[in-house]
C-alpha positions in Angstrom: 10.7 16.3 -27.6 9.0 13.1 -28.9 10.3 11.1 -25.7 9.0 13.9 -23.4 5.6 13.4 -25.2 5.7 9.4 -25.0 6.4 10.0 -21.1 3.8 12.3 -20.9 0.6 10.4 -22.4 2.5 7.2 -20.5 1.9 9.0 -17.1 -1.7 10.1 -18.1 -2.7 6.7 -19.2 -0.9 5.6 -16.0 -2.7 7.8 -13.9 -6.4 7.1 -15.4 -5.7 3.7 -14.5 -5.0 3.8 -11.0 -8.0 6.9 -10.9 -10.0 4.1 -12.4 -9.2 1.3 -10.4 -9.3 3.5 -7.5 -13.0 4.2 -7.9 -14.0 0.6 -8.6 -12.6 0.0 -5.4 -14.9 2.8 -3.9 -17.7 1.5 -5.4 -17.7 -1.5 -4.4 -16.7 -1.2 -0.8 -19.2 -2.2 1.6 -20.9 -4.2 -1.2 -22.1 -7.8 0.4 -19.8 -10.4 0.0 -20.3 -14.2 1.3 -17.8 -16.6 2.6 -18.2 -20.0 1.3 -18.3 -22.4 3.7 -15.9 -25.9 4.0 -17.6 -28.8 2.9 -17.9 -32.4 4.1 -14.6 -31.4 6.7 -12.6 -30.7 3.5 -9.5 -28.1 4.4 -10.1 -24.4 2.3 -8.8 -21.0 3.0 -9.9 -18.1 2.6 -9.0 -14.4 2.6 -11.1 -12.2 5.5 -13.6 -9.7 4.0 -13.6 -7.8 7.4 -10.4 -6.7 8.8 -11.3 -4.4 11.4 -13.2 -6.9 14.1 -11.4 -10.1 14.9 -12.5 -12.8 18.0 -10.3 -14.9 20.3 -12.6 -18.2 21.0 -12.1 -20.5 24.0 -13.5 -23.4 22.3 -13.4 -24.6 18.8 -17.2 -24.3 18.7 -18.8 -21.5 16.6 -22.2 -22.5 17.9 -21.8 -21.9 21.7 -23.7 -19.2 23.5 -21.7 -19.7 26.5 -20.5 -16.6 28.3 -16.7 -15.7 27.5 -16.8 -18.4 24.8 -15.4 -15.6 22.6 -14.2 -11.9 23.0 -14.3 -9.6 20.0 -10.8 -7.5 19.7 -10.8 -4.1 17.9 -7.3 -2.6 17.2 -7.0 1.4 16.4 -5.2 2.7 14.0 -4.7 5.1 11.6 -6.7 4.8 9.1 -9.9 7.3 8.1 -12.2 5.4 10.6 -9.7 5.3 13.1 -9.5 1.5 13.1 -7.0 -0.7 12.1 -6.3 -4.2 10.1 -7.1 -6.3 13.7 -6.8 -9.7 11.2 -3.4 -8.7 10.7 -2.6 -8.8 14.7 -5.5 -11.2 16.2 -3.0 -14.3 16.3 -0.8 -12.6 18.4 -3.1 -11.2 20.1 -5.3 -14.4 21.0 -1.7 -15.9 22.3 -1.3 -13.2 24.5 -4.5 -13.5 25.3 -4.2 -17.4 26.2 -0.5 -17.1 27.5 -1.1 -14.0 30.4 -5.0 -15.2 31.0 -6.9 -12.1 30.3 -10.3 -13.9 30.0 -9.8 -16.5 32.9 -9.6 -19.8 30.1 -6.6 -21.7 31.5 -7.7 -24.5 34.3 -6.9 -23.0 37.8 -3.9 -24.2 40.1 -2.3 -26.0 36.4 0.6 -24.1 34.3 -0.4 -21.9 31.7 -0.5 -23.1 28.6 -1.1 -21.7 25.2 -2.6 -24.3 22.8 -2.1 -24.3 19.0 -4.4 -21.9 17.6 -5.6 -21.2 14.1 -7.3 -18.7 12.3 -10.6 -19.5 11.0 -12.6 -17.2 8.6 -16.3 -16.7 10.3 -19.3 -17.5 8.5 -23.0 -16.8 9.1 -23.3 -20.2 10.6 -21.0 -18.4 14.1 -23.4 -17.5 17.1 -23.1 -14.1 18.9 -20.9 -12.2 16.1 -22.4 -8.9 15.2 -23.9 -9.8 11.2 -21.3 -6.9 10.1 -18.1 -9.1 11.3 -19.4 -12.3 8.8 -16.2 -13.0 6.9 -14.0 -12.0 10.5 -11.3 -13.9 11.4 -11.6 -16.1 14.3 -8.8 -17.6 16.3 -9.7 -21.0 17.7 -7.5 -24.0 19.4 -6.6 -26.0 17.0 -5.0 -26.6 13.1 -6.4 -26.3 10.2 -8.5 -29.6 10.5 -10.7 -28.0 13.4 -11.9 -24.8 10.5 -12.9 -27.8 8.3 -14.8 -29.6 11.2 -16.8 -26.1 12.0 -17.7 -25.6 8.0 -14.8 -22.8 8.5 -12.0 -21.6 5.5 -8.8 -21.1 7.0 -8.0 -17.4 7.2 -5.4 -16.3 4.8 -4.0 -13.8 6.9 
């Protein structure tokens, strides 16, 4: 009897816990949250905040207006929005993206080629993303060297 009573008020202590946790969660979702930028070119990372918006970028320049510069990719899923975790898929995407042509950014008449491409972690500081996709991943040509040269964390995706 003692042990079912141990197990019992374990469970319930358990259980307020996670109810607990669960509503900090819910409270502060959607509360602002900042990306701090790289400084002086130094190499950082950084999780995403948003997860639902993601951009494939032609150029490693996050201060281009430039039309097609950068295409924002939404992936659905099944969560209670009906979108999905698009930071979880955007680097495959972005080489599909590169490797079949879909936005017309390989040279004409030369092989296709898919350059190395890394996953930055958007800041205010990038031109032309909606203010709701700051702390987005975007995917860039380049290492880990070209977030640090656009004030960019690498995405820890």
């Amino acid at each position: 009897m003692r042990q079912r009573t141990k197990l019992a008020l374990a469970g319930t202590a358990a259980a307020v816990v996670i109810v607990g946790l669960g509503g900090a969660a819910l409270l502060t979702r959607g509360a602002p949250q900042t990306i701090t930028p790289a400084a002086g070119g130094q190499v950082t990372t950084a999780a995403p905040i948003e997860r639902e918006i993601a951009y494939c970028y032609q150029n490693a320049d996050i201060t281009s207006s430039a039309d097609g510069q950068h295409v924002a990719v939404g992936v659905s899923g099944n969560s209670a929005d009906g979108r999905g975790d698009t930071a979880a898929h955007i680097m495959s995407y972005c080489k599909t993206a590169w490797a079949e042509d879909y936005y017309q950014w390989q040279k004409p008449g030369l092989p296709r080629v898919v350059p190395p491409l890394v996953a930055c972690v958007l800041t205010s500081a990038a031109v032309n993303i909606d203010q709701a996709a700051v702390g987005a991943v975007g995917v860039f040509p380049g290492d880990a060297k070209t977030c640090a040269a656009m004030g960019l964390p690498v995405a820890r995706i």
